[in-house]
PDB file of N, CA, C and O in Angstrom, chain B, residues numbered from 101:
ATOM      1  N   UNK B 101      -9.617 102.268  61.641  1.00  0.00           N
ATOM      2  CA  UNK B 101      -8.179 102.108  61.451  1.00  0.00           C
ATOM      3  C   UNK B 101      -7.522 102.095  62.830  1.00  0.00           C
ATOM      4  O   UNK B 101      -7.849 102.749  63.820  1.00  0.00           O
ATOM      5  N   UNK B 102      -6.303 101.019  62.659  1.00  0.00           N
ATOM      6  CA  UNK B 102      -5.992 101.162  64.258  1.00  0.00           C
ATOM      7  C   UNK B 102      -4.339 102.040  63.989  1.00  0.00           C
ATOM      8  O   UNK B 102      -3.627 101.957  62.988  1.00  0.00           O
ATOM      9  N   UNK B 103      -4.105 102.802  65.181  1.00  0.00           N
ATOM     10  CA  UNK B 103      -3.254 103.281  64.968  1.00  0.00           C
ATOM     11  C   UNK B 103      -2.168 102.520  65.901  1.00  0.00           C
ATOM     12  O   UNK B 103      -2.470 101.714  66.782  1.00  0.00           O
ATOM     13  N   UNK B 104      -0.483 103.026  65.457  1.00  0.00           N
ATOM     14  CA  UNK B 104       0.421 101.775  66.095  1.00  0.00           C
ATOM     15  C   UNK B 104       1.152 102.524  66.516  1.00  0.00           C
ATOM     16  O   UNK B 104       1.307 103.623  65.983  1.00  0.00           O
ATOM     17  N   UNK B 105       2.038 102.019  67.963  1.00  0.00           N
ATOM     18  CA  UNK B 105       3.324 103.371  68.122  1.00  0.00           C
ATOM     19  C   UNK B 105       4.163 102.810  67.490  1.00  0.00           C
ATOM     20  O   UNK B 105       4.072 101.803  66.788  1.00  0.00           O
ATOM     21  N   UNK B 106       5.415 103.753  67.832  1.00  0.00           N
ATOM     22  CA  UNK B 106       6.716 103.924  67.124  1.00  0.00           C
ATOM     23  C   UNK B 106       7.516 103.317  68.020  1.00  0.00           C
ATOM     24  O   UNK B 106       7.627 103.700  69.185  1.00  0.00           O
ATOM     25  N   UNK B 107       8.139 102.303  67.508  1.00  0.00           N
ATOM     26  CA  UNK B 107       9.054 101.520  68.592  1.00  0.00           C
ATOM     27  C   UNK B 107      10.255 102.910  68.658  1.00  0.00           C
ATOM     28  O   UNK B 107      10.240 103.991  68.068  1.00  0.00           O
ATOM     29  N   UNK B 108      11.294 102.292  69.691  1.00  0.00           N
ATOM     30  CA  UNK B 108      11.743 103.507  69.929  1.00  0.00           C
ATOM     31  C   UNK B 108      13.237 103.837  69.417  1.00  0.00           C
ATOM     32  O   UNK B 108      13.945 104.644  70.020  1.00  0.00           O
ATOM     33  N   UNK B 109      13.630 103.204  68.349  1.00  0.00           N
ATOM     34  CA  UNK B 109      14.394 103.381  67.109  1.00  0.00           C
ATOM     35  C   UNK B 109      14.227 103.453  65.785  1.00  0.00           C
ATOM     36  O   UNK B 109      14.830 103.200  64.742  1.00  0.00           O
ATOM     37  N   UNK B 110      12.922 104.005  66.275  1.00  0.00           N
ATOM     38  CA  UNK B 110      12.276 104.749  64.292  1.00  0.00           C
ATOM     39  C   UNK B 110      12.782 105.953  64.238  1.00  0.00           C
ATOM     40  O   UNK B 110      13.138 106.136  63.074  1.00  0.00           O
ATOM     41  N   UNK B 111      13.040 107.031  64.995  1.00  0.00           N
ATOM     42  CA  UNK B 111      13.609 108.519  64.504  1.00  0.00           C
ATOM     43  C   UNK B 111      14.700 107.969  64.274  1.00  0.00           C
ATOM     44  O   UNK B 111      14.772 107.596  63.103  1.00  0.00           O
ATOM     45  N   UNK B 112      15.906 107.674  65.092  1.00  0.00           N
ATOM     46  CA  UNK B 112      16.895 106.977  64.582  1.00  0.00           C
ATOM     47  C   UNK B 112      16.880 106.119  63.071  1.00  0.00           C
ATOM     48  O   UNK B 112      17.652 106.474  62.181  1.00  0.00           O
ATOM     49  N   UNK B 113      16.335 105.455  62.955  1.00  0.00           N
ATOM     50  CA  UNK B 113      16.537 104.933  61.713  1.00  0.00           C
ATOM     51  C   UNK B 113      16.173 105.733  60.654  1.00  0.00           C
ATOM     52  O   UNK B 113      16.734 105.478  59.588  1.00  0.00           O
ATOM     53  N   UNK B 114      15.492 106.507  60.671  1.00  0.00           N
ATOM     54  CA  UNK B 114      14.998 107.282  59.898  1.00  0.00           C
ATOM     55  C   UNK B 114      16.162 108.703  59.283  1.00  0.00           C
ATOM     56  O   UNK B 114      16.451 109.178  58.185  1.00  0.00           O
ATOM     57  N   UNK B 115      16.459 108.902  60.397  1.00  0.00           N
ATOM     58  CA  UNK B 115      17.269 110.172  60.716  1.00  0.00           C
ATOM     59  C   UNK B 115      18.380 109.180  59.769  1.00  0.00           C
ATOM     60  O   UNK B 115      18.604 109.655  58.656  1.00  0.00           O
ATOM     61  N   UNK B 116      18.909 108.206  60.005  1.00  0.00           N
ATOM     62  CA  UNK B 116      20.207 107.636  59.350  1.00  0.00           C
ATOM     63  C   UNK B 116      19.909 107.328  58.046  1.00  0.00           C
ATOM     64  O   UNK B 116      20.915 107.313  57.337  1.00  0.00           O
ATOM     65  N   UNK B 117      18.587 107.004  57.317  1.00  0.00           N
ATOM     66  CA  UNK B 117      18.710 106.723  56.017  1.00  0.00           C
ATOM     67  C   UNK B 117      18.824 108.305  55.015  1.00  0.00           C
ATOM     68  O   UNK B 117      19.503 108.560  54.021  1.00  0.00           O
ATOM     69  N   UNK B 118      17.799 109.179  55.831  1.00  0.00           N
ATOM     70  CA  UNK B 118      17.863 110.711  55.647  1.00  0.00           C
ATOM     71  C   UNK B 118      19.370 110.997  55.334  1.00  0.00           C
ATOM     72  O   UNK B 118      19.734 111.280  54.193  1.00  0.00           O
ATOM     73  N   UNK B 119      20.304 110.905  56.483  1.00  0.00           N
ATOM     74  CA  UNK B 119      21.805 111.596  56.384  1.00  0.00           C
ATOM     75  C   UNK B 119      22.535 110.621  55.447  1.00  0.00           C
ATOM     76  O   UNK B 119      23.521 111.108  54.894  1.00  0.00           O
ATOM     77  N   UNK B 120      22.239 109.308  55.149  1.00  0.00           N
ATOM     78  CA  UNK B 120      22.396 108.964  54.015  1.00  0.00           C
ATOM     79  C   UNK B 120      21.944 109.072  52.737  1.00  0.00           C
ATOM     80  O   UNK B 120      22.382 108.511  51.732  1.00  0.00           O
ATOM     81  N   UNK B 121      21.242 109.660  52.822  1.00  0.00           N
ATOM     82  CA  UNK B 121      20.911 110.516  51.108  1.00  0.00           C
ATOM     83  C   UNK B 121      19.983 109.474  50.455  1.00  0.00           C
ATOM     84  O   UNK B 121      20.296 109.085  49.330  1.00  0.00           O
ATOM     85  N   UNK B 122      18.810 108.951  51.074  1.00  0.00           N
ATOM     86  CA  UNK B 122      17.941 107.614  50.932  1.00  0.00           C
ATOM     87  C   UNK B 122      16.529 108.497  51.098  1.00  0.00           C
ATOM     88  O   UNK B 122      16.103 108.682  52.238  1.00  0.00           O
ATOM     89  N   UNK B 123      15.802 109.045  49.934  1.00  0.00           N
ATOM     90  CA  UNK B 123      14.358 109.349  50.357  1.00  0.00           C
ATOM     91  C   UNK B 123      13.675 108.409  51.143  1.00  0.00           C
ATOM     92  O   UNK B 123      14.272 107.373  51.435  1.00  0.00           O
ATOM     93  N   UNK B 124      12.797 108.546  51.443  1.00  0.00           N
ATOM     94  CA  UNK B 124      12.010 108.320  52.637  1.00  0.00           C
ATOM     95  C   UNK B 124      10.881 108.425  53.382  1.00  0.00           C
ATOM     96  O   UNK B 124      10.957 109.517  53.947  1.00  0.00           O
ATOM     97  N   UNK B 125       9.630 107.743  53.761  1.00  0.00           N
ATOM     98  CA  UNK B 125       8.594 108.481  54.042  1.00  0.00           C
ATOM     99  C   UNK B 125       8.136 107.439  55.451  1.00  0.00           C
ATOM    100  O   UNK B 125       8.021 106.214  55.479  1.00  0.00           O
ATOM    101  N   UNK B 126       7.909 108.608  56.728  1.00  0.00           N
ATOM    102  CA  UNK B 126       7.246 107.659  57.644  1.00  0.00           C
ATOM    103  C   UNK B 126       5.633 106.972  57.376  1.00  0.00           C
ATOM    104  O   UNK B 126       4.551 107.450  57.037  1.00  0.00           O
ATOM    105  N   UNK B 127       5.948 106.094  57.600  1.00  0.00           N
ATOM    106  CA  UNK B 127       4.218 105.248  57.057  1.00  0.00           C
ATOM    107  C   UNK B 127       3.365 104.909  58.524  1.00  0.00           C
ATOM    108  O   UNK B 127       2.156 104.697  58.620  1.00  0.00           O
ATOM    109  N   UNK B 128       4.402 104.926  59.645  1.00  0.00           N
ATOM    110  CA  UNK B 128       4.012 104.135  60.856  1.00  0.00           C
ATOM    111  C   UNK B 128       2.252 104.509  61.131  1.00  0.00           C
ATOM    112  O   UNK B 128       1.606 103.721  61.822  1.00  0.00           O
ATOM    113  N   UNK B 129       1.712 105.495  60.663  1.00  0.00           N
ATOM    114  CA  UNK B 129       0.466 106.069  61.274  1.00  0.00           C
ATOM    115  C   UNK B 129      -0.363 105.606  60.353  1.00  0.00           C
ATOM    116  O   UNK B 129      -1.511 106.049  60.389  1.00  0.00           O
ATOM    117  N   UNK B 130      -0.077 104.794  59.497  1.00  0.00           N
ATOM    118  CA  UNK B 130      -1.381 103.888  58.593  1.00  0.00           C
ATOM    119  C   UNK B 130      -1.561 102.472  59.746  1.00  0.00           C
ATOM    120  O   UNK B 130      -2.684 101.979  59.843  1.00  0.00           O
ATOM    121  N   UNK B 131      -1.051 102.214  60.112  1.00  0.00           N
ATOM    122  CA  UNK B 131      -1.220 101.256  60.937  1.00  0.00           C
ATOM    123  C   UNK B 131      -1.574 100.101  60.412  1.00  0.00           C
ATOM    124  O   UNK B 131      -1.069  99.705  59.361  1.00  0.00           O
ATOM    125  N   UNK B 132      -2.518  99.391  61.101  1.00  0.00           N
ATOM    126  CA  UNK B 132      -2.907  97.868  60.035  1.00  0.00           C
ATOM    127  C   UNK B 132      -2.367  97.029  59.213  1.00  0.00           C
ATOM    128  O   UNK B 132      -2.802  96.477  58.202  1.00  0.00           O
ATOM    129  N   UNK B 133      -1.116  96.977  59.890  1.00  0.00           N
ATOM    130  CA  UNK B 133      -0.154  96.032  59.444  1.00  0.00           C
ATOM    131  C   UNK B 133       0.618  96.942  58.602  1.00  0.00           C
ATOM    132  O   UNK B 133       0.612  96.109  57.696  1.00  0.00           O
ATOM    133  N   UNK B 134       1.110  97.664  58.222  1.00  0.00           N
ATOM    134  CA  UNK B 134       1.640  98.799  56.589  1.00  0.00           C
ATOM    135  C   UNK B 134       2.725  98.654  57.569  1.00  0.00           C
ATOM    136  O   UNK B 134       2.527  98.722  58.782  1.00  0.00           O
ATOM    137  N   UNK B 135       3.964  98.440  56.989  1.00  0.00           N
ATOM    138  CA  UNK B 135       5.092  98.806  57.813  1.00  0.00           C
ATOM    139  C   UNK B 135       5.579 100.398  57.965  1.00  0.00           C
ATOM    140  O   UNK B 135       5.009 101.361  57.451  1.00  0.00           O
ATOM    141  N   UNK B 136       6.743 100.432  58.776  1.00  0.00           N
ATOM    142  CA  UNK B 136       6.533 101.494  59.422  1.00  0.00           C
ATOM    143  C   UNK B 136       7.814 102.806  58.242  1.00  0.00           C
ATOM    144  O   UNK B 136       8.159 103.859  58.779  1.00  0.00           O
ATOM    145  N   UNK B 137       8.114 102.618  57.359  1.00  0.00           N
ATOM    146  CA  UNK B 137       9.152 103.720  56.217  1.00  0.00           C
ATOM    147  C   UNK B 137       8.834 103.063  55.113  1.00  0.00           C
ATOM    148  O   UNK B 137       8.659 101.845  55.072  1.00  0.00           O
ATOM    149  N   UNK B 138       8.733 103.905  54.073  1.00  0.00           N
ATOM    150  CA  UNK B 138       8.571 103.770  52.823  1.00  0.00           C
ATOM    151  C   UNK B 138       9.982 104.136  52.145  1.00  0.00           C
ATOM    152  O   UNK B 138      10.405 105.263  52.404  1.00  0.00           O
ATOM    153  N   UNK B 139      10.503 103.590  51.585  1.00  0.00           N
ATOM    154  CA  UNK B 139      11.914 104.005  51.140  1.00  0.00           C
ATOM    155  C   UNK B 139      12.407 103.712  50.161  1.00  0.00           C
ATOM    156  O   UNK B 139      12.287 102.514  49.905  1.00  0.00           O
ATOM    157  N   UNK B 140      13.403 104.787  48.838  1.00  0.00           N
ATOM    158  CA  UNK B 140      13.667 104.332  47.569  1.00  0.00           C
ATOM    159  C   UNK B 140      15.596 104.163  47.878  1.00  0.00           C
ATOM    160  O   UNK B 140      16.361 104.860  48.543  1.00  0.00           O
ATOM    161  N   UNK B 141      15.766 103.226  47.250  1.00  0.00           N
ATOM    162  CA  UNK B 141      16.924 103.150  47.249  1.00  0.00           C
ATOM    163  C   UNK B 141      17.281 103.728  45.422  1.00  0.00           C
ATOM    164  O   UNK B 141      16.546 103.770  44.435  1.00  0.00           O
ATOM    165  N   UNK B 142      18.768 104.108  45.631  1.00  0.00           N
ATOM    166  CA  UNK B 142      19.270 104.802  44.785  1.00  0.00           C
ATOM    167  C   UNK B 142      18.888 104.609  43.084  1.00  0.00           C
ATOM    168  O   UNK B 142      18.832 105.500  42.236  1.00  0.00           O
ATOM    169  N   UNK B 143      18.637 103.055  42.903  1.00  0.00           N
ATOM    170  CA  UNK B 143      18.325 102.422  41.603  1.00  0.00           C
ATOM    171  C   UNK B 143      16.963 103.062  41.205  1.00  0.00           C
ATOM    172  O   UNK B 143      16.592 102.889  40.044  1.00  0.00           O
ATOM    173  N   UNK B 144      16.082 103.878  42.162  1.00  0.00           N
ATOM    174  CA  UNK B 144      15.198 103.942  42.240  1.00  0.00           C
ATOM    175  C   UNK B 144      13.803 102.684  42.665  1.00  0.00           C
ATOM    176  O   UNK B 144      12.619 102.831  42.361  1.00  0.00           O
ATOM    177  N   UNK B 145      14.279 101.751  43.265  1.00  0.00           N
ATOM    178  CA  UNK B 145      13.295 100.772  43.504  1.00  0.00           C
ATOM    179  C   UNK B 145      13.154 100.761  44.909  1.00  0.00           C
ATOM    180  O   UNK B 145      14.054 101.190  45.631  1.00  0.00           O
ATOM    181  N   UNK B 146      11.460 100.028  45.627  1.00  0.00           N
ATOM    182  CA  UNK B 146      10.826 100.710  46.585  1.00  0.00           C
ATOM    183  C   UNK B 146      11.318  99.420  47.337  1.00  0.00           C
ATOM    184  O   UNK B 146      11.238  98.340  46.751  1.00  0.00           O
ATOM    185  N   UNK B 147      11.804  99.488  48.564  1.00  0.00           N
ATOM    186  CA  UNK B 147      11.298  98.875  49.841  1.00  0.00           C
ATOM    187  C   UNK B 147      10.952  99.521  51.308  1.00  0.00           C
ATOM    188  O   UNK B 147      11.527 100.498  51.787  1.00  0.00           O
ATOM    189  N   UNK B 148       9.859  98.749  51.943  1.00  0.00           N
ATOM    190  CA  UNK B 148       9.024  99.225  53.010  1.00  0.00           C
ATOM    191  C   UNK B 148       9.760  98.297  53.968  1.00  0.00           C
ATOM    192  O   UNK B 148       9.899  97.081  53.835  1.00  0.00           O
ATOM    193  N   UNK B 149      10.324  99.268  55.207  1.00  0.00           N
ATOM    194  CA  UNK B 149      11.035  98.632  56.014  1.00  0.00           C
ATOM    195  C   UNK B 149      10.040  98.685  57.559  1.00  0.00           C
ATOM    196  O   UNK B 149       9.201  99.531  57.866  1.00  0.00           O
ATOM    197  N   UNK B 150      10.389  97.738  58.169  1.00  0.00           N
ATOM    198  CA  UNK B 150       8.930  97.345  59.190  1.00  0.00           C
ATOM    199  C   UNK B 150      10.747  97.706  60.394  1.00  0.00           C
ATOM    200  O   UNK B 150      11.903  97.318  60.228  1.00  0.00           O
ATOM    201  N   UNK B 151      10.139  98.531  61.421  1.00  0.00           N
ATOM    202  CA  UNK B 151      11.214  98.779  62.530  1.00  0.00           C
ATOM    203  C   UNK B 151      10.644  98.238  63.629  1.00  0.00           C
ATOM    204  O   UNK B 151       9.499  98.398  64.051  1.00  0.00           O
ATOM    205  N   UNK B 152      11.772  97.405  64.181  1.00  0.00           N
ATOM    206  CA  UNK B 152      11.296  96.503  65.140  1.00  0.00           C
ATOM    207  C   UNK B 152      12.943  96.663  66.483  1.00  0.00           C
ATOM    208  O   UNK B 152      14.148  96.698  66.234  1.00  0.00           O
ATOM    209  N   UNK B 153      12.267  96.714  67.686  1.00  0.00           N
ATOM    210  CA  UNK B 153      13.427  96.595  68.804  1.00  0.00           C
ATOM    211  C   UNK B 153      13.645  94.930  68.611  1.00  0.00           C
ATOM    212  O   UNK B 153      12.997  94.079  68.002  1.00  0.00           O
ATOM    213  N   UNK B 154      14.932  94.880  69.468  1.00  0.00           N
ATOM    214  CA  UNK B 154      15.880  93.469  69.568  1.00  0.00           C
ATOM    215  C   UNK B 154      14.899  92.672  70.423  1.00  0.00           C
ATOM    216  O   UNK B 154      14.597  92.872  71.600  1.00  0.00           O
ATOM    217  N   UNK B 155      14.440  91.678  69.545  1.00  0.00           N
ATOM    218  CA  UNK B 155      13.874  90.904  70.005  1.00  0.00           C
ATOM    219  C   UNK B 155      12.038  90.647  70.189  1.00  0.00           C
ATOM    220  O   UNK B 155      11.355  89.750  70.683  1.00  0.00           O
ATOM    221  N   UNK B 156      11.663  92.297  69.321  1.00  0.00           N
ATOM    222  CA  UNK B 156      10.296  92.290  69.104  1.00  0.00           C
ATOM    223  C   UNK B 156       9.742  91.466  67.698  1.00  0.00           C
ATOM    224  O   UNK B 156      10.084  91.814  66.568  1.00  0.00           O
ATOM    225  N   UNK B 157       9.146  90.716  67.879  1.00  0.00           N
ATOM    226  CA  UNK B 157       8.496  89.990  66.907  1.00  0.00           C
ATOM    227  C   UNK B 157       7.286  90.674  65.880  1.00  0.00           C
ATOM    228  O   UNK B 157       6.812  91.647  66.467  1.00  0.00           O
ATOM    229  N   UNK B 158       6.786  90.518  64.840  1.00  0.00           N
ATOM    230  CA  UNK B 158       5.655  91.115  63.849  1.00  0.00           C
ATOM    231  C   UNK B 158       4.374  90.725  64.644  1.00  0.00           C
ATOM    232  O   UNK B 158       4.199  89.798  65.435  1.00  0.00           O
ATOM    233  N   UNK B 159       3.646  91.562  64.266  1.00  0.00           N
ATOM    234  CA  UNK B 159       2.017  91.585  65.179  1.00  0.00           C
ATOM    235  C   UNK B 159       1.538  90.710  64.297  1.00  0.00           C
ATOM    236  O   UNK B 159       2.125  90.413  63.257  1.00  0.00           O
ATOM    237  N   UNK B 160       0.302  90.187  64.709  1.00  0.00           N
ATOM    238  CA  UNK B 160      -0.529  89.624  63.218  1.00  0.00           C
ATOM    239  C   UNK B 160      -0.825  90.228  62.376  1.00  0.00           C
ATOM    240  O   UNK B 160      -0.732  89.486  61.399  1.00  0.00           O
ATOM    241  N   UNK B 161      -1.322  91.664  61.914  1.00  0.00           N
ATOM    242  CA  UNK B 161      -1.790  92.479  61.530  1.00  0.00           C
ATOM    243  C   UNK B 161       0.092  92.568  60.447  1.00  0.00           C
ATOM    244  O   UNK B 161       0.179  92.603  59.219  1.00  0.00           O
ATOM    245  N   UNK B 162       0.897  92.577  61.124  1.00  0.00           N
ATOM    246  CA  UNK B 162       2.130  93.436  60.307  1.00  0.00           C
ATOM    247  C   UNK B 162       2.413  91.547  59.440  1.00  0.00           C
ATOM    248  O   UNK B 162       2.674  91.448  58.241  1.00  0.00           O
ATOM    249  N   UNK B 163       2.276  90.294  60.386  1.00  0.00           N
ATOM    250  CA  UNK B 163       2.625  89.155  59.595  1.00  0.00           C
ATOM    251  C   UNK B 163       1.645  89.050  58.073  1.00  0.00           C
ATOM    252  O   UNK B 163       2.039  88.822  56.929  1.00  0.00           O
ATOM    253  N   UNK B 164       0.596  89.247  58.457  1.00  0.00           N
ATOM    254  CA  UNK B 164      -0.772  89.311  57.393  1.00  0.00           C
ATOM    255  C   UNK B 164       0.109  90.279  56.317  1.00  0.00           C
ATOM    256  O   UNK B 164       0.581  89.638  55.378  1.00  0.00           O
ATOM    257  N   UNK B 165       0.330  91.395  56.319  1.00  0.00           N
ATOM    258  CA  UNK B 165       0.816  92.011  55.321  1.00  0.00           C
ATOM    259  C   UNK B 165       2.079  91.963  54.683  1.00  0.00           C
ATOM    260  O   UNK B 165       2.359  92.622  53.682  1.00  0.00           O
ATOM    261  N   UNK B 166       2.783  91.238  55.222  1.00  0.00           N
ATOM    262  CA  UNK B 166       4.028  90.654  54.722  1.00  0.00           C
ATOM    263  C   UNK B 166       4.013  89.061  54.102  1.00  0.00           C
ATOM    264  O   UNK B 166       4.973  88.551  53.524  1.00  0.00           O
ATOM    265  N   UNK B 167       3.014  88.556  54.296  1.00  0.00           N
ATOM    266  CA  UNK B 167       2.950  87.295  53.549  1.00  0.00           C
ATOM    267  C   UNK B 167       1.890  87.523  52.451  1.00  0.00           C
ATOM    268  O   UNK B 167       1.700  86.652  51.602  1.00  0.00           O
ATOM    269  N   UNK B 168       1.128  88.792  52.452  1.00  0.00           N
ATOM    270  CA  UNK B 168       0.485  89.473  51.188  1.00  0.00           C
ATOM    271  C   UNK B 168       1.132  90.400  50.029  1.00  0.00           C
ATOM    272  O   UNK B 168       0.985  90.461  48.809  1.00  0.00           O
ATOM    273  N   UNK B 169       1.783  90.973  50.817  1.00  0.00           N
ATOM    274  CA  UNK B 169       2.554  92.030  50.387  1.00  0.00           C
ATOM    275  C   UNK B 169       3.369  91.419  48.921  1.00  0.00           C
ATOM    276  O   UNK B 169       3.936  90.338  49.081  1.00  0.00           O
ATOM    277  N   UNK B 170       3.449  92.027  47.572  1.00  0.00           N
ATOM    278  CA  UNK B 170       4.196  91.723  46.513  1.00  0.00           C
ATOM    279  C   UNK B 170       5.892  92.102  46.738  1.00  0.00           C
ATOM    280  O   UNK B 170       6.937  91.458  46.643  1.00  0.00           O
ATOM    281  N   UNK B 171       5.633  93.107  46.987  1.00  0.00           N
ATOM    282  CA  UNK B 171       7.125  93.479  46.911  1.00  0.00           C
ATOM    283  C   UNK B 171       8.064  93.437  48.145  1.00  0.00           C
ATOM    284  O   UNK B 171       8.043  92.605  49.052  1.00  0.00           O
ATOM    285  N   UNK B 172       8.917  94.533  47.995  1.00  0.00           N
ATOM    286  CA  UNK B 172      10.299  93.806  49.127  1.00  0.00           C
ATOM    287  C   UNK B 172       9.926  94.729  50.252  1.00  0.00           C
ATOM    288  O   UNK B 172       9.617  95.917  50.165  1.00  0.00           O
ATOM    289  N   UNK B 173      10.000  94.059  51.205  1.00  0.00           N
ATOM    290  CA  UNK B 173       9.890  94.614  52.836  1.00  0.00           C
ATOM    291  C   UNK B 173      11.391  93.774  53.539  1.00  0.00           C
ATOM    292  O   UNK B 173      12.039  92.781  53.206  1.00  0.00           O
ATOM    293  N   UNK B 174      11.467  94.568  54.421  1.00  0.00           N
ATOM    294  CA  UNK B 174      13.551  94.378  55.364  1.00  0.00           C
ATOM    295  C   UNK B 174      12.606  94.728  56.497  1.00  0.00           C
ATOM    296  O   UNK B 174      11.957  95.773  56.438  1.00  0.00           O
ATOM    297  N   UNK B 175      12.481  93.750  57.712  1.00  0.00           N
ATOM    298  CA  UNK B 175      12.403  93.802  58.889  1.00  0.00           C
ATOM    299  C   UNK B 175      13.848  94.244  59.240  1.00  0.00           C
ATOM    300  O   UNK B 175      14.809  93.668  58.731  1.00  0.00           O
ATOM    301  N   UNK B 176      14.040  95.578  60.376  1.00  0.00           N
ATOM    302  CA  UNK B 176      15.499  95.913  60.483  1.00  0.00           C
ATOM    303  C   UNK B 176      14.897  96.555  62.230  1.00  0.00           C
ATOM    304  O   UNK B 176      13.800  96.928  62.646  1.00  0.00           O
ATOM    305  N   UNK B 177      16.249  96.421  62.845  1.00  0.00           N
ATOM    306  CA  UNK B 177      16.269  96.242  64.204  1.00  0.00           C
ATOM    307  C   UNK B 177      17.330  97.555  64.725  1.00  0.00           C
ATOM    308  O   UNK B 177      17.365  97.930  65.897  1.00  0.00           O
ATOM    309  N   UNK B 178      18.195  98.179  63.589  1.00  0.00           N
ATOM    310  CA  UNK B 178      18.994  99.292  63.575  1.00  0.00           C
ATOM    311  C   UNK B 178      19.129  99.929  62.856  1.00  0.00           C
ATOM    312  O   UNK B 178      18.754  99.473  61.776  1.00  0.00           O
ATOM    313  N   UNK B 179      19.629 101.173  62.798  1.00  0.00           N
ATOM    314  CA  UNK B 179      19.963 101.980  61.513  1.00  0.00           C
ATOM    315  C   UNK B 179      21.200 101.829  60.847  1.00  0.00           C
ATOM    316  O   UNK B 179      21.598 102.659  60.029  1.00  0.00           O
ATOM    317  N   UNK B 180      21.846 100.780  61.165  1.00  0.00           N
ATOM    318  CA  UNK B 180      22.951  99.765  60.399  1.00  0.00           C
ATOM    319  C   UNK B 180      22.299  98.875  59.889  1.00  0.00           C
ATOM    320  O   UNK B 180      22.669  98.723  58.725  1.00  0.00           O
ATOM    321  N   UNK B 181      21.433  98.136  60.193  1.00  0.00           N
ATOM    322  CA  UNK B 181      20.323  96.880  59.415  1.00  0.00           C
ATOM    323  C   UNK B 181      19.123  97.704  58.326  1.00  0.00           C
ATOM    324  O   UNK B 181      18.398  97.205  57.466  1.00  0.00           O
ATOM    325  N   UNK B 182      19.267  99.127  58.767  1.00  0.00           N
ATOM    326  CA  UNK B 182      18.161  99.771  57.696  1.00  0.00           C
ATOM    327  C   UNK B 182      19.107 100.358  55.861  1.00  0.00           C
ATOM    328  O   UNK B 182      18.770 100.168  54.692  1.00  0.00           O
ATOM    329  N   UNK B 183      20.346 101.096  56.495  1.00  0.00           N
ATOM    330  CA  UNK B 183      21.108 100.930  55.445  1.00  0.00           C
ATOM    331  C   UNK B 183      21.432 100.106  55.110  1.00  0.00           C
ATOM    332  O   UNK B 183      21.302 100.067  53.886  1.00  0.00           O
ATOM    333  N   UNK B 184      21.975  99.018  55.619  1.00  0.00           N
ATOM    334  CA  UNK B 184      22.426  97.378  55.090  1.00  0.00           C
ATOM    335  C   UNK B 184      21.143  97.056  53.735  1.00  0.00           C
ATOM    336  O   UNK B 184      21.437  96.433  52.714  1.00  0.00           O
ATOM    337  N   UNK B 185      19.833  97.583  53.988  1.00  0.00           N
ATOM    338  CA  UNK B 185      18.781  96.880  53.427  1.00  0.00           C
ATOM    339  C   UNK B 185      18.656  97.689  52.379  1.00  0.00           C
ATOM    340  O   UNK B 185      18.267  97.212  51.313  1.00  0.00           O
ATOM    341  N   UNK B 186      18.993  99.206  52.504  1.00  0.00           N
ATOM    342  CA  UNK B 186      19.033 100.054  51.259  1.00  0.00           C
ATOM    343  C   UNK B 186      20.085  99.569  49.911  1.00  0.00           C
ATOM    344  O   UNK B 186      19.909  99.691  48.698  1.00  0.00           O
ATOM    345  N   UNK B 187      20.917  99.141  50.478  1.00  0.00           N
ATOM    346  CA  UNK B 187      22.243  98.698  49.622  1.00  0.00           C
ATOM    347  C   UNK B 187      22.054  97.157  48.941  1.00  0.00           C
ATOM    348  O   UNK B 187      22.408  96.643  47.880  1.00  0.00           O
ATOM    349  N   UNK B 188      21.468  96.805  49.869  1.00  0.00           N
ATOM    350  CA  UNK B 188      21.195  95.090  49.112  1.00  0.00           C
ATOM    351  C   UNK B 188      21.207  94.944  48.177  1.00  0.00           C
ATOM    352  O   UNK B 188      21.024  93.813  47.727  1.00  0.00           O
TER     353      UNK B 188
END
């Protein structure tokens, strides 16, 4: 398993869906493409949000699992683009 860092607005984003009242789980340490929060929005339905800095692009490993992946994943770049994605 390869392990991945934490770009450097994952506590931040994290911390903001938290103080927004958005369960939540860091995933970043599965690595291998798994994006990096697991997260329920209020309806109770799941999206996995992949945290990326301005202007960082998906690895192959994170593209592979997003063009596999069934359900909803939000590439988000802030913790205004991570709530934006909770609310959708």
């Amino acid at each position: 398993m390869t392990y991945k860092r934490r770009d450097n607005n994952h506590n931040e984003i994290r911390d903001a869906l938290t103080k927004a009242g958005f369960w939540n789980w860091d995933t970043a340490d599965l690595g291998n493409g798994f994006p990096d929060v697991l997260a329920v929005r209020r309806n109770g339905s799941v999206i996995l949000l992949e945290n990326k800095m301005p202007g960082e692009k998906l690895t192959p490993a994170e593209q592979k699992f997003h063009d596999e992946y069934p359900g909803e994943i939000a590439i988000v770049y802030s913790a205004k683009e991570a709530i934006e994605s909770m609310i959708a």
